[in-house]
N, C-alpha and C positions, 0 to 999 in steps of 0.2 A: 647400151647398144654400141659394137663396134661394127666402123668400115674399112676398109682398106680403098686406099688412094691410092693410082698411080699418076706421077707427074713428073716429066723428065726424067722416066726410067727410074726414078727413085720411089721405094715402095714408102710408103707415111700412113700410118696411123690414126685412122679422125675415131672422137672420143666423145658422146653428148653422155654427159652423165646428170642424175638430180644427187644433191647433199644434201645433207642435212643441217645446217651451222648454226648453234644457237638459235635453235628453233624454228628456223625461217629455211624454207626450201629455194635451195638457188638452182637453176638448169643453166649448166654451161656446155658451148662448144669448144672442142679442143682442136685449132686446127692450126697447117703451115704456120709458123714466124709468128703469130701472134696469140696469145688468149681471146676469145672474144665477150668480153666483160666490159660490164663500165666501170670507165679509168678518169671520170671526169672530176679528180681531186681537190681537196684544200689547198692543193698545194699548186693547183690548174696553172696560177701564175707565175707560177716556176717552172713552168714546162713538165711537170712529172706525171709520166705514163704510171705511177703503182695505183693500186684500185682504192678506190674511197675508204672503206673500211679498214684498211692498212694502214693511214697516214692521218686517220680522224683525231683530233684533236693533240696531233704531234706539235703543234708549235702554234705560240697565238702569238697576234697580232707583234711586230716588229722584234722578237721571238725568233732565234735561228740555232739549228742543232749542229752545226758545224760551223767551221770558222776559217781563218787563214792564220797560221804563223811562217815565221822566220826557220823555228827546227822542230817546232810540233807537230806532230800528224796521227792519226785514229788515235787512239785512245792515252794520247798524253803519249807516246812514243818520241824519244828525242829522235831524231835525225844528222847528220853532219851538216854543215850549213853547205857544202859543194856537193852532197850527195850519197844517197847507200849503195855503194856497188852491189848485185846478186846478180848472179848468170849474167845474162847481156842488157839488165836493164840496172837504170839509176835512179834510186830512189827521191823524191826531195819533199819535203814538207811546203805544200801550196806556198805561202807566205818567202819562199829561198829567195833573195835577190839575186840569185846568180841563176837561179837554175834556165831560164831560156836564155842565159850567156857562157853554158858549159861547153868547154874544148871537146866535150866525149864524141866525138861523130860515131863512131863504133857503137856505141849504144842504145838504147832505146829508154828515152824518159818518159818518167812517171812522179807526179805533184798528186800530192793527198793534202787532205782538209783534216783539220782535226776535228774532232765529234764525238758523239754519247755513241757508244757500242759500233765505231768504225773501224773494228778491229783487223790490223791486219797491216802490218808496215813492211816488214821483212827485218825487224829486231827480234823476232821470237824463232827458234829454228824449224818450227814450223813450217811458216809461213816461207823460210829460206830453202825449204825441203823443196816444196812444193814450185816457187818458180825458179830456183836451178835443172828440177824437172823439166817444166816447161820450155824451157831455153835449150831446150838439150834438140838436135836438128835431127835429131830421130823421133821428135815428141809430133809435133808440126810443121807439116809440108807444105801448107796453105790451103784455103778454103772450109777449115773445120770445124764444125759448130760444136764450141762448149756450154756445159752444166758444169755451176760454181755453187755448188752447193754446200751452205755456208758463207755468203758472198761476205761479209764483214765489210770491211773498206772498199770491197770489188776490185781489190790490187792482182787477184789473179786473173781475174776477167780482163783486167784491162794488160797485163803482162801477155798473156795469151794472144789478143788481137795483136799488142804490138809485134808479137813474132808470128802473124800470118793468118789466125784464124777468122773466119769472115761474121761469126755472130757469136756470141756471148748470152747464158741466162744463167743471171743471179738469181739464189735463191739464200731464203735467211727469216729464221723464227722472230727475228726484231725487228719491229717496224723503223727501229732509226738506223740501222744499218741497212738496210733495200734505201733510204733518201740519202744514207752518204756515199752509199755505191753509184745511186744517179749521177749524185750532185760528180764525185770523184771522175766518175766514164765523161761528163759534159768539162769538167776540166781538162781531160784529154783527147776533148775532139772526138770520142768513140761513143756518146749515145745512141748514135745514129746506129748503133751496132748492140746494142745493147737491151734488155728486158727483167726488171727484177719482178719477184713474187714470192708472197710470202708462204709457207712452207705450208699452210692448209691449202696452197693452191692447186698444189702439186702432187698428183697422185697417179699409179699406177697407170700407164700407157697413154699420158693424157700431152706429149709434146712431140715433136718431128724427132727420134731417136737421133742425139746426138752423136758424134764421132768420140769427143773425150770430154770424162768427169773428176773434177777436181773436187775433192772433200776433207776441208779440216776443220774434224769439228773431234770432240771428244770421243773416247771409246764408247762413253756409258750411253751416248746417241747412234752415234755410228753399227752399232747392233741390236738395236732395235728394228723388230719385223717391219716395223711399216716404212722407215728409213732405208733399210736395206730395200725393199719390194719400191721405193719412189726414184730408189736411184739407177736401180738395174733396168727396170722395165722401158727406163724411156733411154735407156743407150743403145744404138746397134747391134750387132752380132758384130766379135772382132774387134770391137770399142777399146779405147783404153781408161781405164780406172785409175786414178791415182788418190791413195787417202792414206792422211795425216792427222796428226792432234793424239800420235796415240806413245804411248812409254816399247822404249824394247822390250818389257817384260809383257807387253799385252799384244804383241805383234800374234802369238800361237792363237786365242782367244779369236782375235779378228777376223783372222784368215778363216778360220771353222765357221764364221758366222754365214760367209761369202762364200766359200768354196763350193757350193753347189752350181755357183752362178757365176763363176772369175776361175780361168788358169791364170796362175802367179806368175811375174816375169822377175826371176830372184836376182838376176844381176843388177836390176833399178832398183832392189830394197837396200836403203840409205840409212845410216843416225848420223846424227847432228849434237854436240853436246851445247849447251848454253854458253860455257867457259870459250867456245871458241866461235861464239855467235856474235859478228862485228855490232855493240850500240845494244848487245840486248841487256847487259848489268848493269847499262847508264840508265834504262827504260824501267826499269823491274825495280833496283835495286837489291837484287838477291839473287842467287843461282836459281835457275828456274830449271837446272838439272836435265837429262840425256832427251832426246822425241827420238822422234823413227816413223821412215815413208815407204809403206807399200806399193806396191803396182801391180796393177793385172789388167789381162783381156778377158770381155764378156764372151761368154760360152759361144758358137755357133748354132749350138741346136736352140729350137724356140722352146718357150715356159710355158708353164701350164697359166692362163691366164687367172681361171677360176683361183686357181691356188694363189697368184699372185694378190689379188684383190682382195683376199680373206687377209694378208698379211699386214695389208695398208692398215686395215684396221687396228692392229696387235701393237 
């Protein structure tokens, strides 16, 4: 059953759907800033808003999935011990003793924890793609609500608010990446701005249409109907799109998957090779070879919703 909401001249989406998940019928409301589910986790003493069945038996007793170092952060990613430059922010592995003694006033920092599937430092050119994007003052104006889909370490989540945008949703098929995204946004003082969910939560027309979507996750994900149908449908008209994680040679491939539902903005399409990606062959050990970052805006005209909904499933 959909309704349409007006509040503050902004038109919004409310979404009451039944699932089906592992047998069990769940009935959710999809509405403003929040899921309305219960969130009353494992992990409750850690302050964490993700829903119970996401974080169930993620960690037992004195048991922790992230940690602090000195140059480590998400997934065993070295760092510089004073910091990764990218666009206008400065990377630092939680643990940097300098890092809230950096000269950078220019820039905007960011401390990651290191963790089981926190992927997401700015050593892969990815991920470099993706918040040199962001940083760019044609990206955000202020006040804009992103989808981080894909959240890994939630470093573009949190790179985006620090350049302006007022709310962040992480999203992410791992349930230990949505708790190192938390944990990562409450090291930076932006949970309060923040919401992760895991990627069954998220479906067709079911969030406040965001302004911009960031997505770096693989091709062989990234064109999948139902993937493609959970990221378009809950973005604006005019939205901007940005997705990574893909080879220059699968850029053609991509774009066919979206083009019914994205005009391309071809002056933002970037590559990035590894060989000149600052800390990424200290991190990898090995070339990890060319990426490449799309951009687009979502269509103006509306979707068929029927149609849409048929896709979540696919």
């Amino acid at each position: 059953m959909f309704s349409k909401v007006t509040m503050k001249s902004q038109s919004i989406i409310r979404f009451t759907g039944i699932l089906l998940f592992m047998g069990v019928i769940v009935v959710k409301s999809f509405v403003p800033n929040r899921l309305l589910v219960t969130t009353t986790s494992i992990l409750a003493e850690k302050n964490s808003k993700l829903t119970d069945w996401v974080v169930e038996n993620l960690e037992n007793e004195g048991e922790s999935i992230t940690s602090f170092d000195e140059v480590r952060a998400g997934e065993n990613d070295i760092l510089p011990l004073d910091g990764l430059r990218v666009g206008k922010v400065r990377v630092f592995a939680a643990g940097s003793p300098i890092a809230d003694k950096s000269e950078h006033d220019d820039e905007f920092q960011i401390k990651l924890l290191a963790g089981r599937n926190g992927w997401g430092t700015g050593v892969h050119p990815t991920t470099r793609l993706c918040i040199e994007w962001l940083c760019h003052p044609d990206v955000i104006a202020g006040g804009e609500a992103l989808l981080d889909y894909g959240c890994g370490s939630g470093i573009l989540s949190i790179a985006a608010l620090g350049m302006g945008a007022s709310r962040a949703i992480g999203v992410d098929v791992e349930a230990e990446a949505l708790v190192a995204s938390e944990r990562n946004l409450e090291l930076n003082h932006l949970d309060d701005r923040f919401e992760g969910f895991h990627t069954r939560e998220i479906i067709p027309y079911c969030l406040p249409p965001v302004d911009i979507c960031v997505a770096n996750i693989l091709i062989g994900q990234l064109v999948r109907p139902s993937m493609i149908a959970a990221i378009v449908t809950n973005m604006a008209p005019g939205s901007l799109l940005c997705l990574s994680g893909i080879r220059p040679s699968q850029v053609k491939s991509l774009k066919t998957a979206y083009d019914e539902y994205v005009d391309w903005i071809d002056d933002q399409y970037a590559e990035l090779a590894a060989c000149d990606t600052e800390m990424c062959h200290n991190s990898y050990g090995f070339d990890v070879g060319d990426w490449a970052r799309v951009v687009g805006k979502v269509k103006q005209e509306g979707m068929d919703i029927e149609k849409m909904s048929e896709l979540a499933v696919l």
